[in-house]
C-alpha positions as CSV (number, residue, x, y, z in Angstrom):
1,X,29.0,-31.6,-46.7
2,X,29.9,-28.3,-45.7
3,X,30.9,-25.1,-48.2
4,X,35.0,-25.5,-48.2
5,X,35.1,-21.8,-47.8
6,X,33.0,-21.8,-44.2
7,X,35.9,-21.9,-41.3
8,X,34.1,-23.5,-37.8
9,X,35.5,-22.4,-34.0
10,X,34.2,-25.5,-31.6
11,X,32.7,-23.5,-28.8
12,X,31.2,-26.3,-26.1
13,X,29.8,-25.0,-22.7
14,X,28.4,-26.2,-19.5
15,X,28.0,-24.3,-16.1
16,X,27.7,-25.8,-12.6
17,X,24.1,-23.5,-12.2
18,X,20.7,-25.2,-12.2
19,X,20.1,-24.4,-15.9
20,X,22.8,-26.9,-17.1
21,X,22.2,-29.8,-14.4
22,X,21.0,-31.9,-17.3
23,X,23.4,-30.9,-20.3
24,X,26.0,-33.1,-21.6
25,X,29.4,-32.2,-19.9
26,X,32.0,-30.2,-21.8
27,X,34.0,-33.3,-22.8
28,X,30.7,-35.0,-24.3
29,X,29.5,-32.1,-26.3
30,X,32.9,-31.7,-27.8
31,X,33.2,-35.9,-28.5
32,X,30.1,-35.6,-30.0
33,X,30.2,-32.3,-32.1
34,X,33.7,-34.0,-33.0
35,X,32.1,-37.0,-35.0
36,X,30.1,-34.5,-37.2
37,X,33.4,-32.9,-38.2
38,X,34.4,-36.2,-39.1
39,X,31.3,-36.7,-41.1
40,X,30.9,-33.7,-42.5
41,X,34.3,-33.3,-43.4
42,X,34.5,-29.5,-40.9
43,X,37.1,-27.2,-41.0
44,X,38.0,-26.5,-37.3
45,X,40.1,-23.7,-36.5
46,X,39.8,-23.8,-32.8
47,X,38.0,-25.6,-29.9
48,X,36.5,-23.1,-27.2
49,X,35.5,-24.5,-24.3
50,X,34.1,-22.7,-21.3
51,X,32.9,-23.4,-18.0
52,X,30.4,-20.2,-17.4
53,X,26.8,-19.2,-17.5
54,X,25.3,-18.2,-20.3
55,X,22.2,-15.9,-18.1
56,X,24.4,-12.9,-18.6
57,X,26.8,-11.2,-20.7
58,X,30.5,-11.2,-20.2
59,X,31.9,-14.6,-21.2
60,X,35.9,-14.7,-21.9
61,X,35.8,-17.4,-23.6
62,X,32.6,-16.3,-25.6
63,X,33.7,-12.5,-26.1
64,X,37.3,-14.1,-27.5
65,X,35.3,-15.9,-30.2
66,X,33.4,-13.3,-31.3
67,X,36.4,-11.0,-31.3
68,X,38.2,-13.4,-33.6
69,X,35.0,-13.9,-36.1
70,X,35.5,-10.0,-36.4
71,X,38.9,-10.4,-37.3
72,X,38.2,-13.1,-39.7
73,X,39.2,-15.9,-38.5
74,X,36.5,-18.1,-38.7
75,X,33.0,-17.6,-40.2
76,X,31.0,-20.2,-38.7
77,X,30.2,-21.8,-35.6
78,X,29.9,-25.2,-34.2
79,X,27.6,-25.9,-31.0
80,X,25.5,-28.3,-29.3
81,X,22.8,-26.1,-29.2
82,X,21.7,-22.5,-29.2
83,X,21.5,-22.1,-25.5
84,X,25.3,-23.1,-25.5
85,X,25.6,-19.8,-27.3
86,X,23.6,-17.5,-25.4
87,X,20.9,-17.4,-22.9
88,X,20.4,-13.2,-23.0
89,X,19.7,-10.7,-25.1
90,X,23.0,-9.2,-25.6
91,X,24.5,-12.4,-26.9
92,X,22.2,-13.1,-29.0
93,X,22.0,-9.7,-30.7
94,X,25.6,-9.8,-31.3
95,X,25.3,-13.2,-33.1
96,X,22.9,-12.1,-35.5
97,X,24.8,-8.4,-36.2
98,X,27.5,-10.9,-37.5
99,X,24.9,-12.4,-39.9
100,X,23.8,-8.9,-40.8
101,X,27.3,-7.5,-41.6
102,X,28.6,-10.9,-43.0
103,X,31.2,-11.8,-41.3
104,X,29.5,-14.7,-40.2
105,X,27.9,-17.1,-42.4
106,X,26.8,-20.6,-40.8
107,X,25.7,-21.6,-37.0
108,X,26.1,-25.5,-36.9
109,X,24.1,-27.5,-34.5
110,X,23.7,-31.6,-34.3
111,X,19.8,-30.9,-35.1
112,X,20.2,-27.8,-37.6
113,X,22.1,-25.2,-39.7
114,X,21.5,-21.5,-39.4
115,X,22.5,-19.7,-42.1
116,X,22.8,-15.8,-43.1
117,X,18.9,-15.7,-44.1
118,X,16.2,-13.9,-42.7
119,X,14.2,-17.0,-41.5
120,X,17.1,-19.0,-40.1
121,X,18.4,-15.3,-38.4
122,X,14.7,-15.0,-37.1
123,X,14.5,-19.0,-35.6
124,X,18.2,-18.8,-34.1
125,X,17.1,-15.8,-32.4
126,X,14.4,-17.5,-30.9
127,X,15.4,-20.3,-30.0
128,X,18.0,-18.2,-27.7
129,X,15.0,-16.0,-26.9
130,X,13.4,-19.2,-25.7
131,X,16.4,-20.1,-23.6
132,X,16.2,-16.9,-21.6
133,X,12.5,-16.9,-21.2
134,X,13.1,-20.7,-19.6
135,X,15.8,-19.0,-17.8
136,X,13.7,-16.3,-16.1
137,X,10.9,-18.2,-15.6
138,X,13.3,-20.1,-13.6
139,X,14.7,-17.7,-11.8
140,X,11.1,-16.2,-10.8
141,X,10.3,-20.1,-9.4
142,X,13.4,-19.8,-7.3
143,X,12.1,-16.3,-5.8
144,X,8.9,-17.4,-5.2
145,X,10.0,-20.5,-3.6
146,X,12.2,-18.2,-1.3
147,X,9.3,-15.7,-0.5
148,X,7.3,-18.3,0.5
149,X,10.2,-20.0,2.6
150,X,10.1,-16.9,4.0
151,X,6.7,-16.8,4.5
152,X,6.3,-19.9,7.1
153,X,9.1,-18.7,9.2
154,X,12.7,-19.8,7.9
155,X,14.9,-17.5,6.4
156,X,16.5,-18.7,3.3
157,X,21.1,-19.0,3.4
158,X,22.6,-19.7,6.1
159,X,21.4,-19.1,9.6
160,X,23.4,-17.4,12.5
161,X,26.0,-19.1,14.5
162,X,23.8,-20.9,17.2
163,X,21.5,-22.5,14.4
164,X,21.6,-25.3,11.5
165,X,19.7,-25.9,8.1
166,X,18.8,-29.2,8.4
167,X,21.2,-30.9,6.5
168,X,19.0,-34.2,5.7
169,X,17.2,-31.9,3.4
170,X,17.5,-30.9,-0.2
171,X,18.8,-27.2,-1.3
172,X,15.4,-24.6,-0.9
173,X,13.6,-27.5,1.6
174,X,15.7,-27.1,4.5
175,X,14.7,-25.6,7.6
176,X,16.1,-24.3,11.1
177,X,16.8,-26.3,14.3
178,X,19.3,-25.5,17.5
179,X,23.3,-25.9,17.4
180,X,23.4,-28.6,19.6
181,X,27.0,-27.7,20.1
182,X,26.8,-23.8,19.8
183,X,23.4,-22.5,20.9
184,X,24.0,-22.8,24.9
185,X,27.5,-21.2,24.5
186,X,25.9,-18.4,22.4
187,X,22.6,-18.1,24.8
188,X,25.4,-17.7,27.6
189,X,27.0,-14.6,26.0
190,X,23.7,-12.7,25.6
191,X,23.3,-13.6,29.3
192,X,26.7,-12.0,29.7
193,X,26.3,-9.1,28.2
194,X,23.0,-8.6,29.9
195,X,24.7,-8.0,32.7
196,X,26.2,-5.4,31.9
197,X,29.3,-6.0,33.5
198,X,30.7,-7.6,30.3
199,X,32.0,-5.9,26.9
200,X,32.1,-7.6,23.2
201,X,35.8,-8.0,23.2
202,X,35.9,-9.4,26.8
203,X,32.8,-12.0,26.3
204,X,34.6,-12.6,23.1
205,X,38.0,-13.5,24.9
206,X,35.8,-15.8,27.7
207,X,34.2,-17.4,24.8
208,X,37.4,-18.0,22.6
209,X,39.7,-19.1,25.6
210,X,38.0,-20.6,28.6
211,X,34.9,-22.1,26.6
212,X,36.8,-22.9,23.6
213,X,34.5,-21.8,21.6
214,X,34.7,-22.4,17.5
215,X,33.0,-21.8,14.7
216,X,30.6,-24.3,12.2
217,X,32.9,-26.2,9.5
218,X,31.7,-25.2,6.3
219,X,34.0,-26.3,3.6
220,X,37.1,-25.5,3.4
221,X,35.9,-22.8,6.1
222,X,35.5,-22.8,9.9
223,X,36.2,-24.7,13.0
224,X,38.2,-20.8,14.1
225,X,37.9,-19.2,17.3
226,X,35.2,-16.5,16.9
227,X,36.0,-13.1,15.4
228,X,35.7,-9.6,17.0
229,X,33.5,-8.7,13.6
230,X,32.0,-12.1,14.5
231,X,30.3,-11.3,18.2
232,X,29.4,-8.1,17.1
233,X,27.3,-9.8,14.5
234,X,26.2,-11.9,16.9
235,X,24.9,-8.7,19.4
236,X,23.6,-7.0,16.8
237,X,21.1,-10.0,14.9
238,X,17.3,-9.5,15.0
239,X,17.3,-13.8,14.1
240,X,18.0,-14.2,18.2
241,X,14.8,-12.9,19.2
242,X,12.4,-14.4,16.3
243,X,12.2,-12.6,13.6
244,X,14.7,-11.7,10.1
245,X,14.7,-10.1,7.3
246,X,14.4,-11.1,3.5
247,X,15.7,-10.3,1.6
248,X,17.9,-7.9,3.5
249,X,17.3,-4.3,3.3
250,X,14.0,-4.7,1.7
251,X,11.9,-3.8,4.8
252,X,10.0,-7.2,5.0
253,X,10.0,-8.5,8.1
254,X,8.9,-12.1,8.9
255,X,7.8,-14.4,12.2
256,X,10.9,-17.3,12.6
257,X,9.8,-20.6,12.6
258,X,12.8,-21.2,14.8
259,X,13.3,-21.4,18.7
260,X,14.0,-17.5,19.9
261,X,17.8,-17.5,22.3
262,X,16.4,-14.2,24.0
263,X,13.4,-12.0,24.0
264,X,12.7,-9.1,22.4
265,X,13.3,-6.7,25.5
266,X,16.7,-8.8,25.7
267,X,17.5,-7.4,22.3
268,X,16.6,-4.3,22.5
269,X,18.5,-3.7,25.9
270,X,21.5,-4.8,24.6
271,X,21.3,-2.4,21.6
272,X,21.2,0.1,24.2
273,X,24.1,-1.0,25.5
274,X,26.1,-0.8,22.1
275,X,24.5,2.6,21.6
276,X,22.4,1.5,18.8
277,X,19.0,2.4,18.2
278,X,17.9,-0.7,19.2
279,X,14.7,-3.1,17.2
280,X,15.3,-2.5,13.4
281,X,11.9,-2.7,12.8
282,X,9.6,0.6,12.3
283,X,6.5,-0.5,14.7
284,X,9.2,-0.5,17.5
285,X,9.0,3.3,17.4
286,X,5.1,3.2,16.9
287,X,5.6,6.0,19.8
288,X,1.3,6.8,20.9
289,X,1.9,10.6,21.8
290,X,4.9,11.2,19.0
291,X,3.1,13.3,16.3
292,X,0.3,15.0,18.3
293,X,2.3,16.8,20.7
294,X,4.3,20.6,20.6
295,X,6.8,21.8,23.0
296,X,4.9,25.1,24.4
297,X,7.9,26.9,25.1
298,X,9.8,27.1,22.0
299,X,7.1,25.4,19.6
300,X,9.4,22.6,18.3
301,X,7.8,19.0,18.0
302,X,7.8,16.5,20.7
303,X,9.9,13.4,20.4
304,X,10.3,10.1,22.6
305,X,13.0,7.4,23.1
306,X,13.2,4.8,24.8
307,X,15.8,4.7,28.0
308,X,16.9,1.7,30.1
309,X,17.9,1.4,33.1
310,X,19.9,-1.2,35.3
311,X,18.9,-1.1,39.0
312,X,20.8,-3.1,41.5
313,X,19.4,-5.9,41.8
314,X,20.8,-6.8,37.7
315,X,17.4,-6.0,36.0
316,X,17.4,-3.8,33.3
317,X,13.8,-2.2,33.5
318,X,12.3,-0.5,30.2
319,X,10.8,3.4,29.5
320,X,10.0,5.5,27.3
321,X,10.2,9.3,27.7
322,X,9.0,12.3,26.1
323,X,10.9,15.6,25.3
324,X,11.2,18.3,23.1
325,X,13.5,18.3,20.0
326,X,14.7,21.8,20.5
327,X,15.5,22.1,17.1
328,X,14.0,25.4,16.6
329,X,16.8,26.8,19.6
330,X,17.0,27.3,23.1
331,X,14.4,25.4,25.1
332,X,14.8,25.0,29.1
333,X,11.8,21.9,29.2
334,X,12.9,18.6,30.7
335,X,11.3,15.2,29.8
336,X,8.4,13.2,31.0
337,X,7.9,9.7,30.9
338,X,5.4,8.1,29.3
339,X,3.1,6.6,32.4
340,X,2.9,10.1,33.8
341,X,1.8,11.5,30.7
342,X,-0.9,9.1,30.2
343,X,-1.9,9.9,33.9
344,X,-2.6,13.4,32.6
345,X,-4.7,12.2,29.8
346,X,-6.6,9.9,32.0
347,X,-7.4,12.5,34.3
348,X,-8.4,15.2,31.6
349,X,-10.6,12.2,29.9
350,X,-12.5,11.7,33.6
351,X,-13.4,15.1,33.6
352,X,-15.8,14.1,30.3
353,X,-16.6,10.9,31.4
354,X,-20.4,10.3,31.9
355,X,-22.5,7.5,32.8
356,X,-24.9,5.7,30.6
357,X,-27.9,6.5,32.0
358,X,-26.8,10.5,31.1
359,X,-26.2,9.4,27.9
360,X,-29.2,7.8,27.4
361,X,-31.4,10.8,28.9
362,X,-29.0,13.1,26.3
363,X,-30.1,11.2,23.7
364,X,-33.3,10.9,24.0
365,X,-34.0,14.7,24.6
366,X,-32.3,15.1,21.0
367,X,-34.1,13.2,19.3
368,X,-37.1,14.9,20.7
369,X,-35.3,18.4,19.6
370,X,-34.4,16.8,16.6
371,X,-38.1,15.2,15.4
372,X,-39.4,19.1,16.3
373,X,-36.5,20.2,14.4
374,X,-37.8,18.1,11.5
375,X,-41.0,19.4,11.3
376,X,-39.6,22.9,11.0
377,X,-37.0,22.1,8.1
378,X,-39.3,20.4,6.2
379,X,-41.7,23.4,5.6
380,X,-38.3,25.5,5.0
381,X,-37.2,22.9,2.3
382,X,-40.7,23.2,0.3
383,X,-41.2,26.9,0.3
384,X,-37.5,26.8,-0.3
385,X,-38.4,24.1,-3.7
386,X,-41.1,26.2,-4.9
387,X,-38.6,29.2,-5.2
388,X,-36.3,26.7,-6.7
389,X,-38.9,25.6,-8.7
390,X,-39.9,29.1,-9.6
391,X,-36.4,30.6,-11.3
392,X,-36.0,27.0,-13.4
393,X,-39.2,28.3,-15.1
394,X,-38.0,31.5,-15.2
395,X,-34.9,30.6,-17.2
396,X,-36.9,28.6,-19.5
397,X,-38.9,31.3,-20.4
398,X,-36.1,33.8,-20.9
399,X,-34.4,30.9,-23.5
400,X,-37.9,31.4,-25.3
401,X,-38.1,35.0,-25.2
402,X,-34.7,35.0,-26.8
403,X,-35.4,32.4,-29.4
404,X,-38.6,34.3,-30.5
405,X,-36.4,37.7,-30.8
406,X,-38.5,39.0,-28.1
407,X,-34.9,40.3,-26.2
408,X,-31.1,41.3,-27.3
409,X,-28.2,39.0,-26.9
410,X,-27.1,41.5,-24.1
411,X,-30.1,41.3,-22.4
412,X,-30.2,37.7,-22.3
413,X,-27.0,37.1,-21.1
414,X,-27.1,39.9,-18.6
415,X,-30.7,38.6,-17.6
416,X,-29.5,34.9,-17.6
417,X,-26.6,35.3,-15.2
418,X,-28.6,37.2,-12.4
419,X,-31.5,33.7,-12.7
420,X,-28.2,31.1,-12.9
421,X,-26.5,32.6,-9.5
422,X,-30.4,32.8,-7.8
423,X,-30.9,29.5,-8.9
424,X,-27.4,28.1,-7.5
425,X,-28.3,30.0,-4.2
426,X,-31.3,28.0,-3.8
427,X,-29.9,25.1,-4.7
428,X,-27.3,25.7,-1.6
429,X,-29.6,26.6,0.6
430,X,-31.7,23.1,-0.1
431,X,-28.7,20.9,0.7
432,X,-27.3,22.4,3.2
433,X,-31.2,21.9,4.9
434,X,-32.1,18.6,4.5
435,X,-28.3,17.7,4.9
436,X,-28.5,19.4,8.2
437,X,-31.9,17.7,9.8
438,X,-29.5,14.7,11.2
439,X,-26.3,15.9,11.1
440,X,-26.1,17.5,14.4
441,X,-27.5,14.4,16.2
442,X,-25.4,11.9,14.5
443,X,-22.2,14.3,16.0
444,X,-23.8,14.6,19.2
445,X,-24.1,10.5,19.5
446,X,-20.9,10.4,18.4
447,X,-19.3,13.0,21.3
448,X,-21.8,11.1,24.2
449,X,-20.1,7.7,23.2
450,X,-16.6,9.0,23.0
451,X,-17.2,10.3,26.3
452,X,-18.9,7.8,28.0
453,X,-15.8,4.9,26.7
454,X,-12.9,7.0,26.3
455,X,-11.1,6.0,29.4
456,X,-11.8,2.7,28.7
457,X,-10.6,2.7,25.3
458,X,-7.6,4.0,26.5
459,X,-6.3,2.2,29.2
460,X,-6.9,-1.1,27.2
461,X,-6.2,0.4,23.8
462,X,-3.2,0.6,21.3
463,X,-0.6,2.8,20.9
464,X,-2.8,4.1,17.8
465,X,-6.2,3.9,19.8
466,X,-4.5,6.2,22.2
467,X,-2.9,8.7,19.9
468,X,-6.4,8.7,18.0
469,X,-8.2,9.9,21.3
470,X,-5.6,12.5,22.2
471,X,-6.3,14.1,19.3
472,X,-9.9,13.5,19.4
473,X,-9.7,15.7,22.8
474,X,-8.8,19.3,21.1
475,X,-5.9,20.9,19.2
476,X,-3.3,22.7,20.5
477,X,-1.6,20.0,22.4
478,X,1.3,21.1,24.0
479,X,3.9,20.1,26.9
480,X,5.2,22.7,29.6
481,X,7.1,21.7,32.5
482,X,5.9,18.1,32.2
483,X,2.2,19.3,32.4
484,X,0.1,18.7,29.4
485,X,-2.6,21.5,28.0
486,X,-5.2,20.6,25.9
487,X,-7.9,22.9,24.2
488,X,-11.1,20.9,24.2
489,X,-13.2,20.8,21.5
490,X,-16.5,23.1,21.4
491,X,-19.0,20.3,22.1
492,X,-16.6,18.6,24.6
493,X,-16.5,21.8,26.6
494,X,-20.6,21.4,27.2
495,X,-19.8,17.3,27.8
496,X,-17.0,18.6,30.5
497,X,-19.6,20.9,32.2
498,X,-22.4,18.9,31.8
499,X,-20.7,15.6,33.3
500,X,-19.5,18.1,36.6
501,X,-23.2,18.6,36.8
502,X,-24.1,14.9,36.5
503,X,-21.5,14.3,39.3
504,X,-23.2,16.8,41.4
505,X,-26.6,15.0,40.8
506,X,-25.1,11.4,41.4
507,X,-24.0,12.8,45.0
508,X,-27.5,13.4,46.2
509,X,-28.6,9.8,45.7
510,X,-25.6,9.2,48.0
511,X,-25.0,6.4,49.4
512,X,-26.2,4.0,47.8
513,X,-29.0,3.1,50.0
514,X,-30.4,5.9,49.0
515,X,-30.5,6.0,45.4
516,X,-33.8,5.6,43.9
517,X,-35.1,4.8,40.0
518,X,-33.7,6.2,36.6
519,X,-36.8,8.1,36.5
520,X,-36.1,10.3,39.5
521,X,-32.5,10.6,38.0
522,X,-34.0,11.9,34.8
523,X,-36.3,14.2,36.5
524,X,-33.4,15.7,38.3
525,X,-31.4,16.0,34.9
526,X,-34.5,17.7,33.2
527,X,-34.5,20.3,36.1
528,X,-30.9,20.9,35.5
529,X,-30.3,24.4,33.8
530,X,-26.9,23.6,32.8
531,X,-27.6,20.8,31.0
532,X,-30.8,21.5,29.1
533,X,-29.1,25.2,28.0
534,X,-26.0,22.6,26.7
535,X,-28.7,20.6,24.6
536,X,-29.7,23.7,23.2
537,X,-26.7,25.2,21.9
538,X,-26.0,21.8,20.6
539,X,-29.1,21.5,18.9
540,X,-27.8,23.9,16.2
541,X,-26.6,22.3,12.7
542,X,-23.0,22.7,11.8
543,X,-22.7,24.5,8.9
């Protein structure tokens, strides 16, 4: 039996949320927690019930009981259990500041009493604590359950108008199949609008009046004509082309498992239309030339957008042009479009090109150079040792001269500091040789492939593959009057002049009757003055 002096508010909850799916309903708890009043012989001085979730605070019904244990009311508390109380922090650290300042005295459950002691304050505290843990834990399943959703193409909510969740399914299973009643209709006011002949409002009024067009029942909601917001929604939802976001805002992007209404072009164009920027995603403006280039004129970056354009016949074709921002003034330079712009880097990147057989012949007369080279480095790098070798001793033996006493602190430090910077010097110079013995043939491989598959790589490659060999090419890359001016590197300048000369060398074996064996090639290379003066400047180490 309870103390007579303990008062008791009734406080009974249950939520419509996952958490409580399995809890007894309001009326149960309160029948129930009812018999022990009778039993115990309880002094009630209200029943609370409320219909809310317990994952966070801000209760009514929970703040006016505490309110009223503050006010002295009551002193105790009757519940079902102690996730009916509270199911977060807050709540929970406001039941046991009660215990601490007195005011409350018992917490009275089916199973157990909690009274104002430090062991009872501890286990009611986590049991609550437990309550939220299962509650996060929870709410981290549902979020992984939704990435994953996600994941193999269907967006978790509700789809577009045009689509269904499969309704056979349970909530977090379903998937995405076709409006048998809505996707045509909505597939027939992209088409519209494609046209270009057609605005929002006015494929809005087609769809409304003459197609009769309404929207999905959901609830109490639905089966209206659609809304201006509505089409616009419509127009401007990546879902129609394949692809959503999730959650929204977030920047991840993800593959629909769904059947695509349009293309992506379709999209896009219509963007255009509605002067938006068009695809929301950021690889849509994976521009290849935007970064590299400068406007010569004024010295302001280069930019690119993309432009479309409706010829006559109703297609919308697609480009992309470059321009300069002007943002540093004044600037007079038009805009180029993209394929003539790659035309120009073609062309520069045929001036370097050079058959394999050069490339081969290049090769091999560096490693020659390079195997001399060798020989030469390595007697460079033991005399270069032995000097090494030589002031290690000598700083040894100046550490004994000034252990003995033989020399002044002074003298030793003065002395010491002149050996240290030698010995550094040395140490330089030995890297920086046998460092250098390959270094200069491994770069020289390097340019001789990049020429001899650069305009391959770049008609087949990627918009980065392309903007990676544009700036392989040289610095300084700059637009004027829709012409493009590269400085070349240093060893591409030889590569330019020695693959004019390889030209001039293929002619003679011209035509191709007449061409005889890679040895006579070579021999005709070997006689070259340009090229064997190129192999020797490039012979050099880079230092």
């Amino acid at each position: 039996m309870a103390d007579e002096k303990t008062k008791y508010f009734l406080y009974s909850r249950k939520s419509s949320e996952q958490e409580d799916r399995q809890v007894l309903s309001i009326d149960s708890q309160t029948k129930e927690l009812g018999e022990i009043v009778k039993r115990e012989k309880l002094q009630i001085v209200d029943i609370l019930p409320e219909s809310h979730s317990a994952k966070s605070p801000g209760r009514p019904v929970f703040d006016e009981m505490i309110r009223r244990i503050e006010d002295g009311e009551a002193n105790g508390i009757l519940a079902w259990s102690p996730n009916r109380l509270s199911r977060n922090s807050v709540d929970t650290g406001r039941i046991i500041y009660l215990f601490d300042k007195g005011i409350l005295l018992e917490v009275r459950t089916p199973s157990q009493v909690f009274c104002n002691t430090p062991n009872d304050k501890f286990l009611l505290s986590l049991f609550c604590s437990q309550a939220k843990l299962e509650n996060d834990n929870k709410g981290e399943d549902v979020k992984r359950g939704l990435r994953r959703k996600a994941e193999i193409g269907y967006r978790p909510g509700i789809v577009p108008p045009g689509y269904l969740n499969t309704p056979d399914r349970e909530k977090g299973y379903k998937t995405t199949t076709n409006d048998p009643e809505r996707f045509n209709l909505i597939r027939k006011m992209w088409d519209l609008m494609l046209t270009g002949d057609y605005t929002p409002p006015r494929i809005l009024e087609i769809a409304n009046k003459e197609w009769g067009y309404r929207t999905l029942r959901r609830k109490k909601l639905g089966g209206q004509p659609l809304s201006r917001s509505g089409i616009y929604k419509i127009f401007s939802n990546p879902f129609y082309y394949g692809t959503f976001e999730y959650p929204e805002g977030s920047g991840n992007w993800y593959e629909g498992g769904h059947e695509a209404m349009i293309t992506e072009n379709e999209y896009d164009t219509v963007q255009i239309m509605l002067g938006r920027k068009g695809n929301p995603r950021s690889k849509k403006y994976n521009f290849a030339f935007r970064g590299p280039l400068f406007c010569e004129e004024c010295g302001a970056m280069v930019t690119a957008e993309h432009k479309y354009k409706k010829q006559k016949n109703g297609k919308v074709r697609h480009y992309i042009y470059y321009h300069c921002t002007k943002r540093r003034g004044k600037c007079s330079q038009g805009s180029i479009e993209e394929k003539q712009l790659e035309k120009q880097i073609v062309a520069l990147l045929n001036r370097i090109d050079i058959p394999h057989d050069f490339y081969e012949w290049a090769m091999d007369v560096l490693r020659k150079q390079n195997r001399e080279e060798f020989g030469k480095r390595r007697g460079m790098l033991i005399n270069l040792q032995k000097q090494y070798d030589a002031c290690v001793k000598r700083i040894d033996g100046l550490i004994d001269m000034r252990a003995n006493g033989e020399i002044t602190e002074d003298e030793f430090s003065v002395k010491k500091l002149g050996l240290v910077g030698e010995k550094e010097r040395l140490q330089r110079l030995i890297n920086d040789n046998d460092n250098g013995i390959d270094d200069w043939i491994e770069k020289a491989e390097r340019v001789f492939s990049f020429a001899e598959h650069a305009v391959e790589r770049f008609q087949t490659g990627t918009p980065e593959d392309k903007r990676g060999i544009l700036l392989s090419l040289g610095s300084n890359l700059t637009l004027k009057d829709r012409k493009l001016c590269v400085r070349l590197e240093k060893p591409l300048i030889f590569v330019e002049e020695a693959a004019l000369e390889v030209r001039r060398i293929s002619e003679m074996f011209e035509p191709l009757e007449n061409r005889v064996g890679t040895a006579q090639i070579r021999g005709e290379y070997e006689k070259s003055s340009t090229l064997l003066r190129g192999s020797d400047s490039n012979r050099q180490p880079t230092r």
